[in-house]
N, C-alpha and C positions, 0 to 999 in steps of 0.2 A: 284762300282760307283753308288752313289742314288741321286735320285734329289722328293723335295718336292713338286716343283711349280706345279701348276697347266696343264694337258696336252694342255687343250684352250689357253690358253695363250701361251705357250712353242709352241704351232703350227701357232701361228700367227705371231710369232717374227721368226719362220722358215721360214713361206710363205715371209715374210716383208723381209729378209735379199735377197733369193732368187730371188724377184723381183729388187729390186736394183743391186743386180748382172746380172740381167737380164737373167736368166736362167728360162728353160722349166723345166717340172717335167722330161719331158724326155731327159733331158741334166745332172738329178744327177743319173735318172736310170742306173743300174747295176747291174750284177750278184747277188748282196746283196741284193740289195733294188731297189723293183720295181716302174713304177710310181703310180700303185694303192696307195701302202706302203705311198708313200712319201704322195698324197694326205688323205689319213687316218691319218694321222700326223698333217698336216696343219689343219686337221679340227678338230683336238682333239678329235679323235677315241679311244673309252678308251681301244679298246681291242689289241693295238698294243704292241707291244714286245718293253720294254726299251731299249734293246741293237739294236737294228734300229732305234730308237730316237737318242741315241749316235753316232751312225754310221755318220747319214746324219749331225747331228751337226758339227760332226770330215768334213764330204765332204765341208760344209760351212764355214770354220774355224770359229765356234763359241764354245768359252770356259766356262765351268761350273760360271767363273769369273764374266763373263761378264751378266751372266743371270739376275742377281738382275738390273741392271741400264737399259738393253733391255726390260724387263719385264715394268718397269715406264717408261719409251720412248713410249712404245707399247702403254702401258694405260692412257697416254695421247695424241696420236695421236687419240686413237679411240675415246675418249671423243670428242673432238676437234669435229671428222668425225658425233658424235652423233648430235651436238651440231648445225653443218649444217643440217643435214637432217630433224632436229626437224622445225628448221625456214624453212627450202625449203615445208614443207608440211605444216606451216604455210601462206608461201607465196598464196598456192594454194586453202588453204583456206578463203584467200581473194577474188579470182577471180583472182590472176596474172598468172595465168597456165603456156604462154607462158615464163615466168621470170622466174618461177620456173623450166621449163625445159632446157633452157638456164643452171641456174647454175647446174641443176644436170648432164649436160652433160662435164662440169668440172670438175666433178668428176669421169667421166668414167675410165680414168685410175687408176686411185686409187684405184676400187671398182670392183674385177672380180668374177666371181661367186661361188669362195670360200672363199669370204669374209663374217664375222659374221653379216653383216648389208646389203648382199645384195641382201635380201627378202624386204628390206624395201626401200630400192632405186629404185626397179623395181615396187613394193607397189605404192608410190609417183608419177613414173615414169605415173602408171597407170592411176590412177585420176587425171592427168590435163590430158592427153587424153581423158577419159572420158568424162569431161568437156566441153570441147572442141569439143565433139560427133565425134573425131575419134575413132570408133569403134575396128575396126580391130588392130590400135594399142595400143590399152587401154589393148583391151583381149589380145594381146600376151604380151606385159608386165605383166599380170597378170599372166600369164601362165608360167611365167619367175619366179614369184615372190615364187610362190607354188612349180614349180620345185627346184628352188634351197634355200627352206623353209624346206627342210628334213634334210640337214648340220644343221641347227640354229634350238633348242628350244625357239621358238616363236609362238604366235596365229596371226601371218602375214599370214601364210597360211589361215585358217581362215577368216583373215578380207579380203584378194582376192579373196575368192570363194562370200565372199559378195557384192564385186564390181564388180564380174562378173554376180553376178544377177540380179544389178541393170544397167548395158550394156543391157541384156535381155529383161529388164522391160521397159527400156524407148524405144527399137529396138520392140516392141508389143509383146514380145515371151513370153507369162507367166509360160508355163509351163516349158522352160527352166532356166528363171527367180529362180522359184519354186524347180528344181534341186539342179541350183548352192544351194541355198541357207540350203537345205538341206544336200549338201557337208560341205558345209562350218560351219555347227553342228555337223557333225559327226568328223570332223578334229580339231573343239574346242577342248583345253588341260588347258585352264586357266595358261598359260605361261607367262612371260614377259611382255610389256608396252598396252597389246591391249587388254586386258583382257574383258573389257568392251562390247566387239565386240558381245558377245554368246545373248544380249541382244538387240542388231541392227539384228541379223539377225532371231533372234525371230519374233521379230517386223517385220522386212522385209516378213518375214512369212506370217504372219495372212496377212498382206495387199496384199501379191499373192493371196492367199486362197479366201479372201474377194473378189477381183477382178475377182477370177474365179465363185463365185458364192456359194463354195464349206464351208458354213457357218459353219457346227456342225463342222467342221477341224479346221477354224480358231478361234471358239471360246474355244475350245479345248486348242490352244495355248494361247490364251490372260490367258485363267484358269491357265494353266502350270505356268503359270509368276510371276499372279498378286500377290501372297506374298513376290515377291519377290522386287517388286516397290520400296519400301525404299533403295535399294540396286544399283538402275539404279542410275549414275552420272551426263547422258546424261539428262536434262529438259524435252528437245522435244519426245525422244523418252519414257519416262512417258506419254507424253501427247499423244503418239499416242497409248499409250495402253488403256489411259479414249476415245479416241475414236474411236479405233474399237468393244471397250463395247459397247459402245452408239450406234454405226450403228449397226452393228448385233442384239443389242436387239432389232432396228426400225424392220431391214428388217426382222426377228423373230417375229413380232409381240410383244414383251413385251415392249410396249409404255411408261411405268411408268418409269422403269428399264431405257431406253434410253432418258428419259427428264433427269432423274436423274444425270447417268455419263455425259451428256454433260455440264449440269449446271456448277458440280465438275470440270470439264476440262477446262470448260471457267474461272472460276476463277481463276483455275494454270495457265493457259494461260495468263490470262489478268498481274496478281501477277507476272509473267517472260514479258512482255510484248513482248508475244511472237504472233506479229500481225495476222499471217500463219496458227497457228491452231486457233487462235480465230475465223478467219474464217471458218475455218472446224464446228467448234460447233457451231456455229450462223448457220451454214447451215445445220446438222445435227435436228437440234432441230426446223428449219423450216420443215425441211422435216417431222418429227415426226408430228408437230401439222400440219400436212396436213391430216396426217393419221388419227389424232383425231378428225380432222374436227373443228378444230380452227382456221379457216383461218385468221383474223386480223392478229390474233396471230402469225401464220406463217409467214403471210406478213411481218408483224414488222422483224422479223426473218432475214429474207434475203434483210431487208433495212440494217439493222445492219450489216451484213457479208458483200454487196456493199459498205460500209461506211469505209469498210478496204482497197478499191481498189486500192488507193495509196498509202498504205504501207507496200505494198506488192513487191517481186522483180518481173524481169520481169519470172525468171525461174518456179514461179509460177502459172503463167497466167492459167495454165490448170485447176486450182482448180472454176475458173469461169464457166466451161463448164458444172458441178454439179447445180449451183447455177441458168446462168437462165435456164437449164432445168427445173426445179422444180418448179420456180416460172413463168415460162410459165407454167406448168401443173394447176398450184394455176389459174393463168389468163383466164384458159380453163372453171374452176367451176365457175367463175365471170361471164362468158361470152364476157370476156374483149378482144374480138379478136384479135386485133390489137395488144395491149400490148405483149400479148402470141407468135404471130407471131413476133415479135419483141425480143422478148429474147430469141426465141426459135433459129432463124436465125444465133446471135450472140454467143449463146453456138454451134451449128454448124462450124461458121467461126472458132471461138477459136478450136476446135478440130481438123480441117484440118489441121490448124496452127501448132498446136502440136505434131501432128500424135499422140493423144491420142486418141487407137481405141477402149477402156472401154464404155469410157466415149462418145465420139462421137456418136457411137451405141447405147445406151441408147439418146440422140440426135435428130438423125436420126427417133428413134422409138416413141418420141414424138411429132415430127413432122409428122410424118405417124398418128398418134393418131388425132392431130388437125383437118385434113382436112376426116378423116373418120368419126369425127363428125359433119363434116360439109356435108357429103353425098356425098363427092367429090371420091369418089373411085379410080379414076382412078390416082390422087395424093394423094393419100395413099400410094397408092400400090408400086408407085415408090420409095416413101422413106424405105418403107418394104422393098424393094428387095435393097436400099443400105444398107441397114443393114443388112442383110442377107448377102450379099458380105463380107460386112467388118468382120461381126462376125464367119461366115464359115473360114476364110483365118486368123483368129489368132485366133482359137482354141477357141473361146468366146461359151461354149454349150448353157449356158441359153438365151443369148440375139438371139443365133441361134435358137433356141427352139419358142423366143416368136417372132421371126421375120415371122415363118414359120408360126404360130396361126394366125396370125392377115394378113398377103398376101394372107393366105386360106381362111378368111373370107372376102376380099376383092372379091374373084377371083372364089368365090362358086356359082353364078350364071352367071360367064359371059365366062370361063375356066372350061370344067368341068373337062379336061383333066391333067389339071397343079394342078387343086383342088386336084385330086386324086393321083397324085405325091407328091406334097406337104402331105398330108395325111398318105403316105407312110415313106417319108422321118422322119416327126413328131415319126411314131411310131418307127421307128428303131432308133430312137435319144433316145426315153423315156428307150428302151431295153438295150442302152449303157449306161444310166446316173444311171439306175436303183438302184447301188450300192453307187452313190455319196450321201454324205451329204445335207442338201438343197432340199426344193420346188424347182422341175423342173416349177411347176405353178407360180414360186412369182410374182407378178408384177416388171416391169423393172422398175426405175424411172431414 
């Protein structure tokens, strides 16, 4: 007795008959046929013995006969099951999270975790918790989605190690961010509907790298990439590869090079009227002509990036806390106090707000900058030492680094004590970073 069909299929219409009977694996176990066997079966293990395939058919009463019409039953049941799941992650990618997990929980019986789709249930499952900033169970749905991602050729596994870095990244943990995200590369197989994903967590890459300061690594990757641009599907994430060109060349110094890719970027940008990153490049290219010392120029710059403020969502908000830091810093070389102290303030709030501790830190250390130009030392210092908190306690080494620089030079004639801790602390920071990529000197902005 031979049979042509496929073992994937033959083990789904076994699991499917089985469930409807309501039977455990360990209700057809027997001397024969174990429950390992059986579940090896169900998942279309190619290395299983045909005549254990017959056996457990024969325990199910299912007949060679019947396989052609259970086979098309099967294959449109799962279509059908596809056909939900595609809309339920569309749901959440509206913003209906809550709705979306509603109906996925309609489907729970349907879908156990030998099911060919239920990497991607647990997948979905994930990002409306995400969303939603329940943590805790965003990550074990994901942890759900990858464990049982080893049954199913798919790059589902993959795109959860992606969602779990971005759990990390908005939780302040970069370097576990940074992890996942390197899991989730080396578990790419180019499989199935997510293909696209090796390209998101590239991306998600550099912008770890970026955030940790750690520049010749991220630009490293954007190199890795960029011929391959024509090839990304995703819009935005093209445009986030024109701008961590852009930023990297700034924070590198090659000023030309980063007017250049923002330029490029704001036009695909503006061409997808894609408001988000336009903002990014309008801020990028202010930031740039600061460094050139083109100030109007700048200004204009970040009139332009504020002039997007309303069309923007609110999950955005964080990308403002770049924006007036920087152009308080512009307000500081005007001598425009007020103004400066004024945007500087507001990038502050927005960071609290967001628990964006990059960015905030950078902030914070502007605000430290103001009032040490103002010969006010003693509020300086205090903004140093929250940066220094916040940058110490999420792994931030550079903004650690320049927090320490500048409280030391707050603190060099008034502490001589803390000067010369601080001093200490600096040099055993420089001893650790020694091998990283990146000026430990660069300025923060």
């Amino acid at each position: 007795m031979t049979t042509h069909f496929e073992l994937p299929k033959m083990g789904e219409i076994i699991r499917r008959v089985r469930k409807i009977k309501g039977l455990r694996l360990e209700d057809l176990a027997d001397e024969q046929i174990s429950p390992a066997t059986i579940s090896n079966i169900e998942r279309g293990v190619p290395h299983v013995k045909q005549d254990k395939l017959y056996y457990l058919m024969e325990k199910l009463g299912i007949s060679m006969e019947q396989i052609p019409e259970l086979i098309k039953g099967e294959e449109e049941k799962l279509q059908e099951l596809k056909t939900k799941l595609i809309s339920y992650e569309s749901l959440s990618s509206m913003g209906k999270h809550e709705l979306c997990l509603q109906k996925l929980k309609e489907l729970e019986a349907e879908i156990d975790d030998s099911h060919p789709y239920a990497p991607d249930y647990y997948y979905i499952q994930g990002k409306c918790y995400r969303h939603l900033k329940k943590w805790r169970q965003a990550e074990n749905a994901y942890y759900q989605a990858i464990r049982v991602s080893q049954h199913t050729p798919t790059d589902t596994e993959a795109a959860a190690f992606n969602e779990l870095s971005l759990c990390s990244f908005y939780q302040n943990d970069l370097e576990q961010a940074l992890q996942y995200v390197e899991s989730g590369i080396d578990a790419f197989a180019g499989r199935g509907n997510r293909s696209q994903i090796i390209y998101i967590l590239k991306r998600n890459k550099g912008i770890y790298l970026e955030r940790l300061g750690r520049l010749g690594e991220a630009m490293r990757v954007v190199d890795e990439t960029w011929d391959q641009l024509s090839e990304i599907e995703q819009v935005e994430t093209t445009l986030v590869f024109y701008w961590l060109r852009a930023e990297l060349s700034r924070r590198t110094g090659v000023l030309d090079q980063a007017v250049e890719y923002a330029q490029t970027g704001l036009e695909l940008a503006r061409l997808n009227r894609d408001f988000s990153m336009m903002f990014d490049f309008w801020t990028v290219l202010g930031s740039t002509y600061i460094q050139l010392k083109k100030w109007e120029r700048a200004e204009h710059c970040f009139d332009m990036a504020l002039q997007l403020k309303d069309r923007l969502p609110d999950f955005d908000e964080d990308k403002f806390i770049i924006t007036y830091t920087r152009l308080g810093l512009l307000y500081m070389k005007f001598n425009r106090n007020e103004d400066a102290v004024i945007a500087v303030q507001k990038a502050i709030a927005i960071g609290e707000r967001m628990n964006d501790a990059p960015h905030l830190a950078n902030a914070l250390h502007a605000m430290g900058d103001y009032y040490r130009l103002q010969d006010d030392r003693q509020e300086a210092a205090a903004y140093y030492r929250r940066e220094l908190e916040l940058a110490e306690s999420h792994g931030l080494h550079q903004q650690t680094y320049q927090a320490m620089l500048r409280l030391a030079e707050c603190l060099e004639e008034v502490d001589k004590k803390e000067f010369q801790q601080l001093t200490r602390n600096m040099y055993r920071l420089q001893l650790k970073l020694q091998n990283e990529e990146g000026s430990i000197l660069e300025k923060v902005e």
